[in-house]
N, C-alpha and C positions, 0 to 999 in steps of 0.2 A: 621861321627859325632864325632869321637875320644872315650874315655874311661869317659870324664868327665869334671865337670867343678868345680871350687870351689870360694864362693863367700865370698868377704869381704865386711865390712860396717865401717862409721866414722862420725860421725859429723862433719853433713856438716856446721853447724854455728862455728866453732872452729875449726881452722885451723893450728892448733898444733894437733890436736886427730890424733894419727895412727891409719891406717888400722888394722883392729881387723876380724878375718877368723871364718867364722860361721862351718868351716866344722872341726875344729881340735877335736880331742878324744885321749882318751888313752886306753889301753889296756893290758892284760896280757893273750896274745898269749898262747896255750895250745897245742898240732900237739898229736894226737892217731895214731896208738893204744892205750889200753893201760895197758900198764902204758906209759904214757907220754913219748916222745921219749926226748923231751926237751921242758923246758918252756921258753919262751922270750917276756921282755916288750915292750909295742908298745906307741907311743907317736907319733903322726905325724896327717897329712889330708886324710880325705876321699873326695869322689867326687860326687857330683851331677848330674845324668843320667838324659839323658830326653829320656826317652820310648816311644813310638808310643801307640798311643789311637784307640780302635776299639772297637765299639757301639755292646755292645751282643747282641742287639735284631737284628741287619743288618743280612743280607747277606752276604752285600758285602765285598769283602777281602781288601778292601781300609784304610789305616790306618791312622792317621794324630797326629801330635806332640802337646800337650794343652798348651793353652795361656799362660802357664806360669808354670817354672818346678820346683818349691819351693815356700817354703811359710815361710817367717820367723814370729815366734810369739814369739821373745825375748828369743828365743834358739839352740840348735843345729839344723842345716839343715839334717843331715845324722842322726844322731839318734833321733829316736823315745820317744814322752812323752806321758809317760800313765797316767796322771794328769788327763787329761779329762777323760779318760774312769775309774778311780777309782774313781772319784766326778760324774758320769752318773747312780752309780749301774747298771752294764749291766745285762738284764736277759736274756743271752746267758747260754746255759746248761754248758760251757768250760770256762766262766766270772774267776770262781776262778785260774784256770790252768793258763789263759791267763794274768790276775793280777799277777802269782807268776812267769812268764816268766822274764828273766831280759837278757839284752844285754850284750855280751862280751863287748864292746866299753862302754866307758862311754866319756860323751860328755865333753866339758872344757869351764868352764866361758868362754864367748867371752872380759869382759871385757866390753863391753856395753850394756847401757840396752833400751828397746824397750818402751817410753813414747809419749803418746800423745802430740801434740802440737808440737815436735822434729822435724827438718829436718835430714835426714839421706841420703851420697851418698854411692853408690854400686857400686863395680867392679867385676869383674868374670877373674877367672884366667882357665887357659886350664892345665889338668891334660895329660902328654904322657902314651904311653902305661906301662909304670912299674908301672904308679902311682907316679912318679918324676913330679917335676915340680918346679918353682917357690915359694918360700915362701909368706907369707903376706908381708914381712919388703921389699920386692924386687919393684922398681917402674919397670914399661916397656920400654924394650927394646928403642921401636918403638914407636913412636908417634903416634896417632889418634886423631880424626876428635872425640871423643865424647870417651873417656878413662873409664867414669863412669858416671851413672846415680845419679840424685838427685829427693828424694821425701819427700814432707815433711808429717807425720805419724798426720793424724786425724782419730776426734774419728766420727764416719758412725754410730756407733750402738745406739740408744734411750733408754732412761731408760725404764724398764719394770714397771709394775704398784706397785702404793705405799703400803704399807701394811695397812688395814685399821681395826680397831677396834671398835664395834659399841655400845653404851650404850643405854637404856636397851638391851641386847644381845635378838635374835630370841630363843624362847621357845623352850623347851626338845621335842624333836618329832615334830615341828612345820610341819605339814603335809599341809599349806595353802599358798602357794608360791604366789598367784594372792592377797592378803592380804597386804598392805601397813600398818606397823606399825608405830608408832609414836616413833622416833629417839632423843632423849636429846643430845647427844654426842658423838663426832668421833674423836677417835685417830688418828693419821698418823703418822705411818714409814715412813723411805726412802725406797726406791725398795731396790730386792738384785740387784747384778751385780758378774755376774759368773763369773768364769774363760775360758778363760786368760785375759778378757778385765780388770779385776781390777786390774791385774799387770799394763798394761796400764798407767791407774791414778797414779801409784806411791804407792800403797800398796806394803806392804813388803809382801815377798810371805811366809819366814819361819813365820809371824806373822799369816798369814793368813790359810797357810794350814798343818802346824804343831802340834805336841802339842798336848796335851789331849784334849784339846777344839777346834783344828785344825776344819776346813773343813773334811779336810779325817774323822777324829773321828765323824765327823756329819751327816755321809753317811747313815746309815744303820738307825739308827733314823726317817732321814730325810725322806727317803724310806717310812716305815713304816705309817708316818703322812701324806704324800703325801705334802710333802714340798717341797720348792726349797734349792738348797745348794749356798750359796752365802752372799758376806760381802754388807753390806751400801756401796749404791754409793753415795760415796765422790762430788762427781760434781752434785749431786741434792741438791740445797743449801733452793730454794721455794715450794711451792704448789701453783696451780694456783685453786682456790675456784669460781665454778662459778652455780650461783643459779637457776634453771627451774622451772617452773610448766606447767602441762599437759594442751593443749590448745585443744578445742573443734572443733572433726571433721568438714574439710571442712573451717574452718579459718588459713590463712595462717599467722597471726599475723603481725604485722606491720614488714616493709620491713628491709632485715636481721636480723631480731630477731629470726627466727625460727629454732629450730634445732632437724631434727623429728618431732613426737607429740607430742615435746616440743618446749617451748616460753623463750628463756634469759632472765631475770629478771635483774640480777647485776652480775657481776665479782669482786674478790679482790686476791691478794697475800697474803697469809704468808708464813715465815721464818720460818725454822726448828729451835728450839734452839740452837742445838749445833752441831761444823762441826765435819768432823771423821777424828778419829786418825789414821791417812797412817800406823804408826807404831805397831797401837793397833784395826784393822779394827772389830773384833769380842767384842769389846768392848759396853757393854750397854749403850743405847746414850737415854737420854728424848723424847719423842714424841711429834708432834704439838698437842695436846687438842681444839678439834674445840667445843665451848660450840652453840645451835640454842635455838632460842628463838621461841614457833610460837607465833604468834598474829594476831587481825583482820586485816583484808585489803578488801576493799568495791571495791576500784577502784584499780587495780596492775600496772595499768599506773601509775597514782599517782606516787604509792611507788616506783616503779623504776625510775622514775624521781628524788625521795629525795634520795636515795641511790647512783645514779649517784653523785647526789649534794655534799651527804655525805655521805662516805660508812662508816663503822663501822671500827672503831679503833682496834688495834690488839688485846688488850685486851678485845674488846667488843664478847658479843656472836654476831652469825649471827643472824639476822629477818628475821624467813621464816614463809610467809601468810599462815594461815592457809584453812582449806575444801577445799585443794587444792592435787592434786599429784604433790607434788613436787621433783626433780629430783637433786641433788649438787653433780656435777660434778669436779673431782677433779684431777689435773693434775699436774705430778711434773716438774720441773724447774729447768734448769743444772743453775748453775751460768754462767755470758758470760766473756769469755776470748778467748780472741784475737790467731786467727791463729792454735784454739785447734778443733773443731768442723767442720763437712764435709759440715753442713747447718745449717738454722735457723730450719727447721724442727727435726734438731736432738737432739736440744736443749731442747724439748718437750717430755716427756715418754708418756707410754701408759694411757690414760683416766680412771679411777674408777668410779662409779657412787653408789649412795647410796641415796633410795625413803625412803620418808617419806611422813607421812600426820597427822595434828591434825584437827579434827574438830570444831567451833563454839560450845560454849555453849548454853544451850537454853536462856538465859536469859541473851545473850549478844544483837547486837544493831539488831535492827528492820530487818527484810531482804525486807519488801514490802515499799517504799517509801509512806512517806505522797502524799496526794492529796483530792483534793476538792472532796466531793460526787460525784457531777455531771461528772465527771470527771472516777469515777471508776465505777459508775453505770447507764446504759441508757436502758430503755424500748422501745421497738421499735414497731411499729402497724405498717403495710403495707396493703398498697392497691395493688390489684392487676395489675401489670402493665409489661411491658415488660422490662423498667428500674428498677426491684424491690434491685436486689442484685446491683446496680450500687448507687442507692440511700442511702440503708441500708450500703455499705462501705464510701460513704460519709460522711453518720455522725459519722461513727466512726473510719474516716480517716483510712481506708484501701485502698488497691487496690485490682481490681475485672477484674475476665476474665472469662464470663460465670455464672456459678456459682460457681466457685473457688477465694476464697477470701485470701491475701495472705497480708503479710505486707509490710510499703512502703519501698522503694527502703534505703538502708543506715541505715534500723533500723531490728535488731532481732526480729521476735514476732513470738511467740508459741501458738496455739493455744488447746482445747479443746471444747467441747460437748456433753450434756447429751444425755443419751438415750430419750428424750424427739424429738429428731429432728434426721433424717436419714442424716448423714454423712459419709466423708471417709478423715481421715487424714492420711497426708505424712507422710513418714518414719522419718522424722527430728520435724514432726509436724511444721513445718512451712508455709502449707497451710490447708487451709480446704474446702471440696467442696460438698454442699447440696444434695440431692437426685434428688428433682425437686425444682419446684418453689411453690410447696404446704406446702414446708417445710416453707416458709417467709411469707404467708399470716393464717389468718381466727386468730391468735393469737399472743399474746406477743410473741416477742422476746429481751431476756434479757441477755447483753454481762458486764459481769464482767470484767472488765477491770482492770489491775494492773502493777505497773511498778518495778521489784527485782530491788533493789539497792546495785546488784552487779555485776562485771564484770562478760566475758563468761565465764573466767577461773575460774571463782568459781566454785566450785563442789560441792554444801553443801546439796542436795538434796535427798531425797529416792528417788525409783522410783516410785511409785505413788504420786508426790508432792504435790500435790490438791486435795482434797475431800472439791466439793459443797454438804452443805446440806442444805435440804427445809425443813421449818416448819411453814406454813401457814397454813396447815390442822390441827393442834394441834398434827402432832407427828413429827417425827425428823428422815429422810429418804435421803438417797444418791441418789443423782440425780446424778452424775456426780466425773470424774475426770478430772484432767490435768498433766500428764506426760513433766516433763523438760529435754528433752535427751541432752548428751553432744556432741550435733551438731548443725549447724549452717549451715542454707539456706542459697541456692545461692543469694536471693535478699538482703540478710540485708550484702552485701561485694560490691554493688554495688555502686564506689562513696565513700567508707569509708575512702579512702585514703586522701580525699579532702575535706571532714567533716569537717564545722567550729569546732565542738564539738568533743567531743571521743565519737564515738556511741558505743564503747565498753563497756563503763561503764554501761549499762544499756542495762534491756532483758523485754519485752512489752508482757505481758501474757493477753489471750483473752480468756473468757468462755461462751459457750453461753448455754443459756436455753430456756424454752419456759413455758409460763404461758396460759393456758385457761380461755378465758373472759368469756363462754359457763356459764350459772347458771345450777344448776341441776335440772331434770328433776320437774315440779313441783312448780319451785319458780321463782324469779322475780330476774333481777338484779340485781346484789351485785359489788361494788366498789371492785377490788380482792387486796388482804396486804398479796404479796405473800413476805416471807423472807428469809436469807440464813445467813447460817455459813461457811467460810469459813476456813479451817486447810492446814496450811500448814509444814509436816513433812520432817524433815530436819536429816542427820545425826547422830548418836549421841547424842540426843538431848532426853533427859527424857522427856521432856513437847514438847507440841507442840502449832504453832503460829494459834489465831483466830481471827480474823475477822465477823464482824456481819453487817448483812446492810436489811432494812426495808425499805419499799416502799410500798406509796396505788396508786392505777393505776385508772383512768377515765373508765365507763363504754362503752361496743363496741358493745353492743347488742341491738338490736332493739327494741322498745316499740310493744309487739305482735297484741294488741288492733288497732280496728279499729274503727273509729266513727261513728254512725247510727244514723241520725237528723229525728226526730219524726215530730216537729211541730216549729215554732218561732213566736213571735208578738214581741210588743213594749208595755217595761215597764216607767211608770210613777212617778215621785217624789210626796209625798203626796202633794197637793190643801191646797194653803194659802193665805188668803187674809189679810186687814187690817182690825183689831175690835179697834170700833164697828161698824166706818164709813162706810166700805164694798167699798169703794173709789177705791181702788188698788188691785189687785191680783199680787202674784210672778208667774213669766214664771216659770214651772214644767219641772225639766230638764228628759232628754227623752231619752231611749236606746234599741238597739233591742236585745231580746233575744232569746237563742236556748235550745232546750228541744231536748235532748237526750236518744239512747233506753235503756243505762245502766250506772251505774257511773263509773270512774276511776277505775281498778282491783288492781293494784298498788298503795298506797296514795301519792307515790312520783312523781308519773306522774301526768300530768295536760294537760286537752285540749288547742289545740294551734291555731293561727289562720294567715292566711296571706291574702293578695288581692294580687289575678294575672290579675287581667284584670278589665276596668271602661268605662264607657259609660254611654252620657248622655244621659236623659229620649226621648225618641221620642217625644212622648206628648206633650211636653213643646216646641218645636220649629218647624218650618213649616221645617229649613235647615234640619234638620236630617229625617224628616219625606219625605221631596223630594227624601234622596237618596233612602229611601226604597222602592220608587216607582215601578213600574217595565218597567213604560216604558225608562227611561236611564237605565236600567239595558241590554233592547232589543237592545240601542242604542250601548251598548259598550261587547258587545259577553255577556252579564250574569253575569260579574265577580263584586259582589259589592265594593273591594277593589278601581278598576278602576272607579267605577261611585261616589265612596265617593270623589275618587282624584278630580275628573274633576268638581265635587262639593265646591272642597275646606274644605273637612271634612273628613279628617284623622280617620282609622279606627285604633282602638287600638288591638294593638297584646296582645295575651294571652303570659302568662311566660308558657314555659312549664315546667321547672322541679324546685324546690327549688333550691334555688341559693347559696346551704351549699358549704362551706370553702370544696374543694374538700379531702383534708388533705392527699394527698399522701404517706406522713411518717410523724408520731405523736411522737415524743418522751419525754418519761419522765423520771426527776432524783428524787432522794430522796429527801424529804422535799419538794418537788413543792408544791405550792398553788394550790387551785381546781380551775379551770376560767370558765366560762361559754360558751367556743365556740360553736356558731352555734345560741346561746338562742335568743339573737337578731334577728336572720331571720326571729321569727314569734311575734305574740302579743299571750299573756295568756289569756284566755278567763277567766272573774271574775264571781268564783261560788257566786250562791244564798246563803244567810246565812239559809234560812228552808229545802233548797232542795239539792241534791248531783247529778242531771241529768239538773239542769237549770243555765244557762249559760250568761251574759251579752258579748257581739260581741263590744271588744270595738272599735271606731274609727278610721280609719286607720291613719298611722303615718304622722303624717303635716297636718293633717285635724282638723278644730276644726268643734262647733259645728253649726258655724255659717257659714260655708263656702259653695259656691254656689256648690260645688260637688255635695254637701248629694243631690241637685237634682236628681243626676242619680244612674248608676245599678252599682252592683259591681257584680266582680265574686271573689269567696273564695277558698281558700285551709284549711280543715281543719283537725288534726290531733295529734294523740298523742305524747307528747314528754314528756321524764325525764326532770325535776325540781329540786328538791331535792337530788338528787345525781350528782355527778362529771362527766360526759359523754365527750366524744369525738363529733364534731358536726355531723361528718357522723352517728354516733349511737343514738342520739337523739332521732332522730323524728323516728316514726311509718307510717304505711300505710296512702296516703292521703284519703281525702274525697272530692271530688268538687262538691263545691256549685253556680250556677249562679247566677244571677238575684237579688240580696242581694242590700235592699236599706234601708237605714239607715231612723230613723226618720227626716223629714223638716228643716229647720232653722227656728226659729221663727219668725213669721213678724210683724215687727216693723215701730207703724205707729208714723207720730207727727199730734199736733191737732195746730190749731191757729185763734184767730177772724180777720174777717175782716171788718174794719165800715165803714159806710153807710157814702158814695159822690156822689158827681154829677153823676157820670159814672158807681156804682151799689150798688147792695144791699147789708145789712147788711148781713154777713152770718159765718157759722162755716166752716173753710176746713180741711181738712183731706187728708194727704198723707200715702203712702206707699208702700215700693218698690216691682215689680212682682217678680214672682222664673223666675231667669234668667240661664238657662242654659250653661255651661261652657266646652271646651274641650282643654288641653292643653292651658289654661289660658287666650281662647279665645271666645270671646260674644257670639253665636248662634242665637241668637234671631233676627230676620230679620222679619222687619215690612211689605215688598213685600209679605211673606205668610202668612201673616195675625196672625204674632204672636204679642202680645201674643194670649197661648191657653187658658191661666185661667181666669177666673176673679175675681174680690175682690169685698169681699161686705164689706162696715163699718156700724156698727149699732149702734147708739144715743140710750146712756141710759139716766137715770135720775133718782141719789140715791133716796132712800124715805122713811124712815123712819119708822121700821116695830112696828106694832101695840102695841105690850109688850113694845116698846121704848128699849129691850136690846138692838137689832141692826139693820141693816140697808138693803134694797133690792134694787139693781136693776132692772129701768123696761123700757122695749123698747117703746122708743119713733118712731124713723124711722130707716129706712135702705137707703141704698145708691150704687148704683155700682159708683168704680171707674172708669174712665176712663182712659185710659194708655194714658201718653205723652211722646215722644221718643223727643231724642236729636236735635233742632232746632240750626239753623244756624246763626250768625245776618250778620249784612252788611260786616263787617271784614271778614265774613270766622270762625269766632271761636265757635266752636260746645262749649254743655254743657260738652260732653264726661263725661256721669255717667253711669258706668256699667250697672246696673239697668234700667228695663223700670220703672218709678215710675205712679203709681195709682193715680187718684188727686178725692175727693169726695168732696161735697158740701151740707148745711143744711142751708136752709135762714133762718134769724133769724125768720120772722112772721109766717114762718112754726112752728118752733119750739114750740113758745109761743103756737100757738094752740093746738099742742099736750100736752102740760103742762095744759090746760085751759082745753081742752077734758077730761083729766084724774085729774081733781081737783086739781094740782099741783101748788104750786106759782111758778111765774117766775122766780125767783129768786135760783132755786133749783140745787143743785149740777148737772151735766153732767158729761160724760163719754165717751167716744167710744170706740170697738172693731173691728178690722179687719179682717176679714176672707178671707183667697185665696180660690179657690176650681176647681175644673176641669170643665168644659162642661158636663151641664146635671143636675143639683143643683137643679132643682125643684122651681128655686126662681123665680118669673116674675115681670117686671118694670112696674110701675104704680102709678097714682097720690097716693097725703096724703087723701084717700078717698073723691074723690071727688073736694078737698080744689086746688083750684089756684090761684097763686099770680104770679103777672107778675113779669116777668124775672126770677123765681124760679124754679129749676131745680124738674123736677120729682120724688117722692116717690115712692116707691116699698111696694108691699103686697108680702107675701111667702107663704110656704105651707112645712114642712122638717119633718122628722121622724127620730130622733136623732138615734143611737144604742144605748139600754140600756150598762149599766155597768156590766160586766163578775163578776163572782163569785170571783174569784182567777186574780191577773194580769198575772199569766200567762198560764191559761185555756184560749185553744184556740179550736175553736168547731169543727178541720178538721185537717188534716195531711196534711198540703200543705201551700203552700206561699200564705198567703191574703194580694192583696197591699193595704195598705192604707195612702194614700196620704192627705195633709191639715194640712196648719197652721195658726194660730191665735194667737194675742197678744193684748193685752186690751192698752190702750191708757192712757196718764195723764189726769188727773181730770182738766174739765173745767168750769165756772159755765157764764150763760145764766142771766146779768143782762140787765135792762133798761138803 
């Protein structure tokens, strides 16, 4: 390998610079014993060995030469600088010994100096064995293929981090490191820059490590502080300022923004004041002064969007949002020059970082968005179904998977619930999932709904953020809270990238409660006005945010009462005739009523009534009475559904259940109006004005009181329902009652009278119509003249006013009676029937009859007349028969009778028996006619 090598160096951009020899020194030779045998000065080169390298921890005796056998740092190769180890304080026990070591050799300027950004080429000369050799100023001999190397000298090292000063400084003892203070202002240094890199830059080195204020002079201080030794580097000219705040677990924040469990806000540069003096490095330089401002910020997209738009001036302080962790990042900034730097990353020092946080005042902007009532508050009534929680997330647009209720896809929502309802919330709280399904039905359930209008990266919360309270009992109790942790469910990331909207701007809080409709033991339904206070505490914040919200809820509780029908008849409007004539009576309108075994227990309830089923009277038509026969019953296996068919006579089906609004989910918001659902399904039955058990059955609906129905049966439903209060229709009504057989009073029969005089072809006479009770089903005739219907028959009976004795007024008195005859629809030669619903009656009174009945009873002829109609059933007691004896040709037969009225009851609505008495029969008086010559 020879004895050595010794390397020269020059500027390789300046091709005048001689070679300049790293290896020369000087010396004053000293040879022992002693006394000194002789002393001699030494001025010449030493040489560069390369040694063989062997790993202490090996084994092996293998040894090998290192990549490289020198290292120049802008000084002697051969002798040794203890710069660095007197700027390190070594705490070596031999530190002082070894500092006070000094080398015979001292090294000699090279005459160049060792700068970044410089090209520099190297040659290596070969020392012989004496240590002779070639000087620097000698070119070689011999030519080669590569004489000297060229490298050009960049700077590889990054700045270390910047010196940072913090206003208000961290308190004496501050023993709460997890504690984020609120930060006003941040000084910035430059970083140091050690040695020997800042000889590098061009710092003078007698400035720098000289002197009483020397580096060297700084050591033992520096030690003590636990400081670093080292001047301003020069080549950090910026700061790179860039703003974070703490983003909530489980959000990755819009794409490349995230850094950690923080979210980039804005980035800006600033400029140190003033550059450093190469020649005065230890010189006191101005600092950058960062002023921050916090302030609100609702939305931090938003803001970083106007900060991109328009960042803040240099003069301006920084905006940083406040109830946030926020993080400023602070990076210093070589200035860029060409051909000096090993990368763009070295251009970058080490990162700083400096949290702050201020919180919202209480009495700054709102944190729960407006919104309509309806909107933040829903009561919800469920029926029992298998889709219960699928329904109940529909109306308050959630999603549902079982009984896990979560929020929709692309939207944050946090849930809570009182101890009112057996739950289990997630760890993020962003689902929530029932116990059973008993938790959703038999009572309200009441979801508080609210929307914070602020992004996720707000943090302004305690951790108990909600406190629900109830005060509809009259006292003022915590039902509940709602905890807002800084996390964020998988669903609400679902899609957010592709959000018309920023769903980030907004976090969807859900509360739910339960109200009991139950009354207490003892009392009667009550409409429930259950209400809430909500608080919501926030940071920092002396006062806290309330909220109030009322609501009166529909009753859901059954009417317990059941109805118990005693007795019913038919009540009558008071008997009015005309005075003094007595010529005309009014038709007395007519109603059935029902008598009950106790009254209403509640005054707000009222008996209710419906028709589930109608059929017409048998009696009245031969068709309906054929199907009850039983010989087509024999004919068609027994079934009378089948033998009605083949009849032509539709048997009416009964309703089986109330045909209530099923109301599978009911929900209410505040300020609702009360509505009446369900009231309509039945009619109100109208109380007596003397009595609180008797009851007017009024008319079923579309029927008046003239309609051929009232012929036949009705079957009833009757039953208690709420009235006076606000109900749900499932809750209305009470247990039913069924009644069959229920037939209303008659239509009244309505006859006309008219003369007929006397021609060729017959007698003078009175006639008298009026129409039979025509049986009706499904809007169609019954009456079939084949079975010999009709079944009733009509009598009209011939009065004649008279005159009562005191002359105050007047009496009717019977002259004759008459059966009608039924005429049914005739044909004529065309084909065109009469087609009137009605069988019409036709009676007849010849006039020479008449007169003798007037003559019989001292009457002039000339005396008012009247007639009245009566229908009645089979069996009347009445029998056809001349006018005593009296015949006159061609004149129709007179009638004698024989009837025992029913006296009039005490009370109309004393009835002598607990049971249904039919009684059937109507009658209508006729216009005044009068009977001259």
């Amino acid at each position: 390998m020879g004895p050595g090598y010794r390397i020269d160096v020059r500027n390789a951009e300046d091709p005048n610079d001689p070679w300049h020899s790293l290896c020369s020194v000087s010396a004053q030779l000293t040879f022992d014993p002693n006394p000194a045998l002789f002393t001699k000065p030494f001025q010449g080169e030493l040489s560069v060995e390369a040694g063989p390298v062997r790993n202490t921890s090996t084994t092996e005796t293998v040894a090998w030469l290192p990549r490289y056998f020198a290292r120049w740092q802008g000084g002697s190769l051969v002798v040794g600088d203890k710069t660095l180890f007197l700027l390190s304080r070594s705490k070596l026990a031999n530190a002082a010994a070894l500092a006070a070591q000094a080398s015979q050799y001292v090294p000699q300027d090279p005459g160049i100096a060792l700068r970044y950004g410089n090209e520099y080429a190297f040659r290596s000369r070969l020392a012989d064995l004496t240590g002779g050799g070639p000087d620097a100023s000698r070119d070689p001999v011999y030519p080669s293929p590569a004489p000297f190397g060229v490298k050009r000298f960049l700077r590889h090292v990054p700045p270390k981090s910047l010196r940072l000063g913090i206003d208000p400084p961290p308190a004496e003892g501050d023993q709460t490191p997890l504690a984020i203070r609120t930060v006003d202002t941040i000084t910035v240094n430059r970083p140091l820059l050690g040695y020997p890199e800042f000889l590098f830059t061009g710092v003078s080195r007698a400035a720098a490590l000289d002197g009483p204020n020397g580096l060297l002079a700084q050591v033992e201080n520096a030690f003590l502080a636990q400081d670093a030794v080292g001047v301003n580097d020069p080549d950090v000219t910026h700061v790179r300022i860039e703003v974070q705040v703490r983003a909530p677990a489980n959000d990755p924040g819009p794409e490349g923004k995230r850094d950690g469990v923080y979210r980039k806000l804005y980035a800006i540069v600033r400029e140190f004041p003033a550059p450093v003096n190469l020649n005065d490095p230890l010189a006191a330089l101005p600092p950058l002064t960062i002023e921050l401002v916090h302030q609100f910020q609702a939305d931090i997209d938003v803001f970083a969007a106007a900060m991109a738009a328009t960042p803040p001036q240099p003069d301006q302080p920084l905006p940083i949002p406040s109830s946030r962790d926020v993080r400023i990042r602070l990076t210093p900034l070589c200035a860029d020059k060409p051909n000096y730097f090993g990368g763009p990353d070295v251009q970058q020092g080490l990162v700083s970082s400096v949290e702050t946080r201020s919180d919202e005042p209480a009495e700054g902007t709102p944190i729960l968005a407006p919104n309509a009532p309806e909107m933040e508050l829903n009561a919800v009534y469920l029926r029992s179904a298998p889709d219960m929680a699928t329904r109940l997330a529909d109306q308050l647009k959630l999603d549902v998977s079982g009984l896990t209720l979560t929020g929709k896809p692309g939207q944050r929502t946090v849930f809570g619930a009182s101890a009112a309802l057996r739950h289990t919330l997630s760890g993020d709280s962003a689902s929530i999932t029932f116990a059973s399904k008993a938790e959703l039905t038999n009572h309200w359930v009441v979801a508080l709904m609210f929307e914070v209008e602020r992004d996720w990266t707000w943090d302004g919360f305690e951790d108990r953020s909600f406190e629900f309270h109830r005060t509809d009992d009259g006292g003022d109790r915590i039902v509940g809270q709602l905890n807002v942790p800084f996390a964020v469910g998988d669903r609400a990331l679902v899609g957010i990238e592709n959000a018309p909207e920023n769903p980030r701007s907004r976090t969807r809080l859900v509360f739910f409660d339960a109200v009991n409709p139950n009354p207490p033991e003892g009392q009667f339904p009550q409409e429930p006005e259950p209400s809430w206070r909500v608080i919501a505490r926030r940071r920092g914040a002396a006062e806290i945010e309330v909220r109030n919200f009322f609501m009166r809820l529909p009753v859901t509780v059954n009417p317990r009462q059941v109805p118990k029908l005693l007795s019913a008849g038919v009540a009558l409007s008071p008997y009015k005739r005309d005075e003094p004539g007595y010529s005309s009576t009014e038709p007395r309108r007519k109603g059935l009523w029902l008598e009950f075994a106790e009254p209403i227990e509640d005054k707000r309830d009222r008996y209710f009534a419906r028709v589930t089923a109608y059929g017409p009277d048998p009696l009245l038509s031969g068709q309906i009475t054929q199907a009850l026969l039983p010989l087509p019953l024999q004919l068609v296996g027994g079934e009378p559904q089948v033998a009605a068919r083949l009849l032509g006579l539709p048997l009416p089906e009964e309703i089986a259940e109330l045909p209530i609004e099923l109301e599978p989910i009911r929900t209410i918001f505040p300020d609702q109006a009360a509505d009446n659902a369900g009231l309509d399904d039945m009619e109100e039955l109208k109380p007596a004005l003397d009595s609180d058990r008797h009851f007017l059955l009024p008319l079923p609906k579309g029927i008046n009181p003239d309609a051929p129905e009232l012929f036949g049966f009705w079957t009833y439903e009757i039953r208690v329902g709420h009235k006076d209060m606000w109900s749900t229709a499932q809750g209305r009504w009470g247990r039913r009652l069924r009644v069959s057989g229920v037939q209303h009073p008659a239509p009244a029969l309505t006859c006309t009278v008219y003369r007929v005089p006397v021609s060729p072809v017959q007698i003078a006479k009175i006639v008298v119509t009026a129409p039979y009770a025509t049986p009706v089903f499904e809007d169609r005739k019954l009456t079939n003249r084949a079975r010999n219907d009709p079944r009733t028959r009509i009598w009209v009976l011939l009065y004649a006013q008279v005159v009562q004795a005191d002359g105050t007024t007047s009496r009717n008195v019977v002259l004759s009676r008459s059966l009608a005859y039924p005429r049914f629809d005739v044909e004529d030669n065309q084909g065109v029937r009469t087609s009137t619903r009605d069988v019409i009656g036709i009676a007849e009174f010849p006039d020479v009859l008449v007169r003798q009945a007037l003559s019989r009873l001292a009457l002039p002829e000339d005396s008012p007349l009247s007639v009245l109609a009566v229908e009645l059933f089979p069996g009347d007691g009445l029998t056809a028969s001349s006018f005593h004896g009296l015949a006159v040709t061609g004149a129709a037969g007179g009638v004698v009778f024989t009837d025992k009225p029913e006296p009039p009851a005490v009370s109309r609505f004393k009835r002598p028996a607990i049971r249904w008495v039919r009684i059937w029969g109507r009658n209508r008086a006729a216009g005044f006619c009068a009977c001259r010559r």
